[in-house]
C-alpha positions in Angstrom: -13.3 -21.9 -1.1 -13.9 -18.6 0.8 -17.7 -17.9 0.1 -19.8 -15.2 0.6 -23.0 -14.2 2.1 -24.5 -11.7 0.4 -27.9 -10.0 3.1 -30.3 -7.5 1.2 -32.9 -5.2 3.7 -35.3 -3.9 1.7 -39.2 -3.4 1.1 -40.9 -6.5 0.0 -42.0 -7.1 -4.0 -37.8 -7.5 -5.2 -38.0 -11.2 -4.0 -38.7 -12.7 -7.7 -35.8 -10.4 -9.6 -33.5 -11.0 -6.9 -34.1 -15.0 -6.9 -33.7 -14.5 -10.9 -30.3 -12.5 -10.9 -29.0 -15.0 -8.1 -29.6 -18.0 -10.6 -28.1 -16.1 -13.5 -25.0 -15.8 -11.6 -24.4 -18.9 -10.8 -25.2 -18.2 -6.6 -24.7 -21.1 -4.7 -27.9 -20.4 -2.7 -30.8 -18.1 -2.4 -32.8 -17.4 0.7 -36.2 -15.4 0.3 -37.2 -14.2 4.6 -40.4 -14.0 5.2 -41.5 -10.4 5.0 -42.4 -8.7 8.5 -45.3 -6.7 9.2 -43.6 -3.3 8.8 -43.4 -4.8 4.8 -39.5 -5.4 5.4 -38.3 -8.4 3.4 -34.3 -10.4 3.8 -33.1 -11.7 1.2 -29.8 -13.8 1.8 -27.5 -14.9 -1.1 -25.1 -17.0 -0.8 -21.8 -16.5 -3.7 -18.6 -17.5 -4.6 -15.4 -15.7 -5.0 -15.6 -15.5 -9.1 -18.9 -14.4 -9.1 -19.9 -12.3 -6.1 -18.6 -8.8 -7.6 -21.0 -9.8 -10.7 -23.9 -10.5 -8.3 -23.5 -7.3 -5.9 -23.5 -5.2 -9.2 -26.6 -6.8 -10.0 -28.2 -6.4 -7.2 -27.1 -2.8 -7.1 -28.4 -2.2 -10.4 -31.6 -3.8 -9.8 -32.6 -1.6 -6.8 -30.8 1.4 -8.1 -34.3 3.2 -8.2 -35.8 1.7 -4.9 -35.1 3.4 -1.6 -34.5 2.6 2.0 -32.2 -0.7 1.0 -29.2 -2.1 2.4 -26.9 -5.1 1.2 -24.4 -6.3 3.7 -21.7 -8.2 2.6 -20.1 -11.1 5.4 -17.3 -13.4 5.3 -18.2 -17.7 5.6 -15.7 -19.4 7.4 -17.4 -22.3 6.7 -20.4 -24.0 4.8 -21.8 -27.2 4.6 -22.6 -29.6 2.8 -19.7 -27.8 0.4 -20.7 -26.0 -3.0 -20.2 -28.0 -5.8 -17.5 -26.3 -8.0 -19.8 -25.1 -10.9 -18.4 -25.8 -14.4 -19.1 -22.2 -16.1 -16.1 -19.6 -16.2 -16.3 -17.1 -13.2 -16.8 -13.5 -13.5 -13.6 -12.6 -12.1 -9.7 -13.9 -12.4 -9.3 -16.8 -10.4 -8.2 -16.3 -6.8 -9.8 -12.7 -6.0 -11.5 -13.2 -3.0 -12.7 -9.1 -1.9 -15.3 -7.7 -3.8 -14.8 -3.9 -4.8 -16.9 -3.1 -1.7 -14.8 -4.9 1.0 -11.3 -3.1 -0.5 -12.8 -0.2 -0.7 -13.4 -0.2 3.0 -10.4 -1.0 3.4 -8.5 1.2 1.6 -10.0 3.4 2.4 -9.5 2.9 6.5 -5.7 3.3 5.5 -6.0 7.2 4.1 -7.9 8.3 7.6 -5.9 11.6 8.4 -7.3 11.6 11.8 -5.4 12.1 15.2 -4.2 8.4 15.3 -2.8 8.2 11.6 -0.7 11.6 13.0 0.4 9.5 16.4 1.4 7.1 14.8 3.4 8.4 12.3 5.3 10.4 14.7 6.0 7.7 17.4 7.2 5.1 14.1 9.1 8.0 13.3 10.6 8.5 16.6 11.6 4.2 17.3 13.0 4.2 13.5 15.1 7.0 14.0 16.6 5.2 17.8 16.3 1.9 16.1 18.7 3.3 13.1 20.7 5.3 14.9 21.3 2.5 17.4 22.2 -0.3 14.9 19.0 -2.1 16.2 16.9 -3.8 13.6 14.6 -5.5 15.7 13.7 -1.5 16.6 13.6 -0.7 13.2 11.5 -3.2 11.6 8.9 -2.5 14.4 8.6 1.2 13.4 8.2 -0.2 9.7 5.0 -2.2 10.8 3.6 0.3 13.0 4.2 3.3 10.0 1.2 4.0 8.4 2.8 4.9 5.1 1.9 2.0 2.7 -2.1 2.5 3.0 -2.2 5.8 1.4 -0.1 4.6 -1.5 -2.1 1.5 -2.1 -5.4 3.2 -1.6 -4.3 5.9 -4.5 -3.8 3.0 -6.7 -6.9 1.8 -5.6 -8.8 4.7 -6.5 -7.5 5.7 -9.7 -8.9 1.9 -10.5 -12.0 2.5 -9.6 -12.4 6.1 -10.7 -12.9 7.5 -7.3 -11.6 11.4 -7.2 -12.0 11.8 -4.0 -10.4 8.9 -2.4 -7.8 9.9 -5.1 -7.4 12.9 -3.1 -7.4 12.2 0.6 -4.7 9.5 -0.1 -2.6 11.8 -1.7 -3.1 14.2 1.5 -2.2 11.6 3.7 0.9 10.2 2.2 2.0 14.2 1.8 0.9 14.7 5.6 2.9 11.6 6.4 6.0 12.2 4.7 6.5 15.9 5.9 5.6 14.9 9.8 8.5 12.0 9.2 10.9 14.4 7.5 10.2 17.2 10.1 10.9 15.3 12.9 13.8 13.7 11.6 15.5 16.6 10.0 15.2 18.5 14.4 16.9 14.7 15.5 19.5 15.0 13.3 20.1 18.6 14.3 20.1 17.7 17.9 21.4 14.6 18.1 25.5 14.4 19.2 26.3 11.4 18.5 27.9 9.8 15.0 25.4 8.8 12.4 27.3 6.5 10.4 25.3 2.5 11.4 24.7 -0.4 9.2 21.2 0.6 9.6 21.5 4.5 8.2 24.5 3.4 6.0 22.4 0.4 4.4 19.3 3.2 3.2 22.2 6.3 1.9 22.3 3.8 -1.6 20.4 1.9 -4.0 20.6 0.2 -7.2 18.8 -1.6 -9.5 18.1 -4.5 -6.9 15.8 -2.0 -5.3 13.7 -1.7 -8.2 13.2 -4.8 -8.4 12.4 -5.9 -4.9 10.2 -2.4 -4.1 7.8 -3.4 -8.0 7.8 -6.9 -6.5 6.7 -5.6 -3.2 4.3 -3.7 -4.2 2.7 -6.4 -6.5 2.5 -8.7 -3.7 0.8 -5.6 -1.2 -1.7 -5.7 -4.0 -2.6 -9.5 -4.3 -2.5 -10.0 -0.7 -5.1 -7.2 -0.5 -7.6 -8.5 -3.4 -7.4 -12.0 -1.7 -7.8 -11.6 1.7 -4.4 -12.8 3.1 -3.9 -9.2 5.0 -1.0 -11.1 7.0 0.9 -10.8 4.4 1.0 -7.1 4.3 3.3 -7.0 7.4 6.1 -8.9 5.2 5.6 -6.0 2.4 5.7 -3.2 4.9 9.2 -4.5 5.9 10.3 -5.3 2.5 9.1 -2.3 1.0 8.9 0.2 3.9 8.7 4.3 3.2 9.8 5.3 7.1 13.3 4.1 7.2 14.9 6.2 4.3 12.6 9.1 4.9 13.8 9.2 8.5 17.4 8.8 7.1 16.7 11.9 4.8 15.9 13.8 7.7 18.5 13.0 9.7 21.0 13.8 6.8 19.4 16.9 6.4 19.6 18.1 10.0 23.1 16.9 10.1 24.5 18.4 6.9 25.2 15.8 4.8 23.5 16.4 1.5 25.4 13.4 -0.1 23.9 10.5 1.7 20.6 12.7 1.9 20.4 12.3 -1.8 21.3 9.2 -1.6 18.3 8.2 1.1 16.1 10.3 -1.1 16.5 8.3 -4.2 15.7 5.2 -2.2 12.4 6.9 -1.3 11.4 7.8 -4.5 12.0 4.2 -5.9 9.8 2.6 -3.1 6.8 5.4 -3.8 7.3 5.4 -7.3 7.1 1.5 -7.7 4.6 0.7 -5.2 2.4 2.9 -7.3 3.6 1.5 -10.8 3.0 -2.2 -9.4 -0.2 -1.4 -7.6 -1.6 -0.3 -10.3 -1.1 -2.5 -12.9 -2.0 -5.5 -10.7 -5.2 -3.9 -9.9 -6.0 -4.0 -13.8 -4.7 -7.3 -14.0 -7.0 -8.7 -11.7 -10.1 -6.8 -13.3 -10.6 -4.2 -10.3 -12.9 -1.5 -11.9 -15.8 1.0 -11.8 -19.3 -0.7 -11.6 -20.8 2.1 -14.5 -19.8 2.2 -18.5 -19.7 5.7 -17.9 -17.3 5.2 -14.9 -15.3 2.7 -16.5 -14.1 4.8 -19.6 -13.4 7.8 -17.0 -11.3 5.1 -15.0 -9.8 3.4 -18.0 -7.8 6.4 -19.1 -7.1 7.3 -15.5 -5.5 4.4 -15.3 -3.2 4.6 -18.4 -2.4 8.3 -17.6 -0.6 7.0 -14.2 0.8 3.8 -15.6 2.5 6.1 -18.0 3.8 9.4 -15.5 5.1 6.4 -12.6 6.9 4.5 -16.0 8.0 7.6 -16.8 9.2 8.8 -12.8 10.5 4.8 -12.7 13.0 6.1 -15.7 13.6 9.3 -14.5 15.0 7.3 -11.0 16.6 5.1 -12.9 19.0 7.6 -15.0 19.6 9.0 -11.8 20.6 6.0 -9.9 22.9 5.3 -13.2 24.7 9.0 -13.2 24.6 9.1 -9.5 27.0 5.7 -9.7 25.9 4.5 -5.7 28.1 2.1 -4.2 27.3 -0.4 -2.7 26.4 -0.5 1.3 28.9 -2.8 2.4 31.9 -0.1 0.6 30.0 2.3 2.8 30.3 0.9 6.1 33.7 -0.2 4.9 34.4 3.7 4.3 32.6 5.0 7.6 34.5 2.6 9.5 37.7 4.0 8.5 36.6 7.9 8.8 35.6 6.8 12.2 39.2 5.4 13.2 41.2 8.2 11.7 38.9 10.9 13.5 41.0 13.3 15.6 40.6 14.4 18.7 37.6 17.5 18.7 36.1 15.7 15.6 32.3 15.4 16.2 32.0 12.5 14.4 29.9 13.0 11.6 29.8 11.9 8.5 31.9 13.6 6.1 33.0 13.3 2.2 35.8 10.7 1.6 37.6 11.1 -2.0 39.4 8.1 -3.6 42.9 9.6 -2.6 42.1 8.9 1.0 40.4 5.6 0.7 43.6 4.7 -1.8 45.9 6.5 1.1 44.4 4.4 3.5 
């Protein structure tokens, strides 16, 4: 059981309707410091995973008219002799582990459009575009974990959940920033790069189906539940499954290179992974009871919430009719067909990908 430990700063005289909120709560333990001579009191509380969002509201509610306060929120590894497990239905769905407070730091640490977020979305952008035009996927999936794509997305779920504009806001900055720096820079590679552009790796991210539904609103569920419960190790397995950098790089190239088929192609695989990483996040978030700590906040964040459910649905259709008319093969016919452009190009042929009709490939 992953407790917390809850430490309140504060002016003394709170002691008694603190002590009285932490048994309401169902707090494993209360601590009452003694109170110095400056008239500072600490109060530490210890809580459990289902009811430590309930008790931190509390608390915030409580001293809501008090100044000069602070409640610091810190991970137990350990605790003994062990809580008993208390009989009376937790506050919260079973297994959330972050309150509010900790994912909002988080998050929020993910939509930073500082100098580093920048870096490193041009150096991921630079070892995907090597690692794909190379064949390399040890390269690849390296620039995936080091892209900084997924926070943004996650933390605009996030936000719409709790009703926070502005976070809202800088995500959506962020992710925009991101995407054009990748798409710039890939779009000049593909301009001056000389070689052929036709690898498993670029080949493999020109198409998608309905698979990639699938695995990019299963992704993003899982981003979501390893986020609310702590396991952040699991986020690199998402960032790989689920990963924005690859096919935005392979846009770019396609772009700079001239072929608007496979660009489309790259794009639409883009557009599925934002577009269901945002559907999934969200809903999860509501699933698992992530919301505002005010009425007032709540109803604001309540139809938020809807409002977004509904547009990505709506985008998620949208992509899907495309996906339909657009009629993508499958990968493995792709390489299959740019293996045989590549053998039949003639001398002075620069190698790049061109358009292939069914006479040829029937020819051939």
């Amino acid at each position: 059981m992953a407790l917390r430990l809850l430490e309140i700063y504060l002016d003394e005289g709170h002691a008694d309707t603190l002590t009285a909120l932490a048994e309401q709560h169902g707090a494993v333990d209360c601590y009452i410091g003694v109170v110095s001579e400056d008239g500072r009191q600490t109060i530490r509380i210890l809580v459990t995973p289902g009811n430590q969002q309930v008790v931190i509201d509390s608390v915030q509610k409580a001293l809501s008219g008090s100044t000069g306060w602070r409640l610091v929120i810190l991970p137990v590894e350990a605790a003994l002799p062990e809580p008993e497990k208390s009989e009376e239905k937790p506050t919260l769905p079973a297994g959330r582990m972050a309150s509010r407070e900790e994912l909002y730091g988080d998050v929020k640490a993910g939509t930073r459009l500082d100098r580093t977020f920048i870096v490193l979305v041009v150096l991921s952008t630079i070892v995907a575009a090597v690692g794909l035009i190379t064949d390399s996927v040890a390269v690849v999936i390296g620039a995936m974990v080091i892209a900084p794509l997924l926070g943004p997305n996650l933390a605009f779920a996030f936000a719409s959940a709790v009703g926070d504009r502005e976070l809202r806001s800088l995500a959506l900055k962020s992710n925009a920033v991101g995407l054009s720096i990748t798409l710039a820079i890939s779009v000049m590679i593909g301009g001056v790069w000389t070689g052929v552009f036709n690898s498993p790796e670029i080949m493999a991210r020109t198409a998608v189906g309905y698979e990639g539904i699938a695995i990019a609103l299963a992704s993003g569920a899982a981003a979501v539940l390893s986020l609310t419960t702590g396991v952040s190790s699991a986020l690199v397995g998402v960032m790989v499954a689920v990963a924005l950098l690859p096919p935005a790089a392979v846009v770019g190239m396609m772009v700079g290179v001239g072929n608007w088929d496979n660009a489309i192609g790259a794009a639409l695989l883009l557009a599925v992974n934002v577009i269901c990483v945002n559907l999934a996040a969200q809903v999860v978030f509501v699933m698992r009871g992530l919301g505002p700590r005010t009425v007032f906040e709540q109803r604001d964040s309540r139809r938020l919430v809807w409002r977004n459910i509904a547009v990505w649905t709506v985008l998620l259709v949208l992509i899907a009719l495309a996906i339909s008319w657009r009629g993508d093969e499958l990968p493995g016919q792709r390489l299959i067909d740019e293996g045989l452009r590549s053998t039949l190009c003639l001398p002075g042929c620069d190698g790049r990908i061109q358009h292939m009709g069914d006479h040829d490939r029937a020819f051939l």
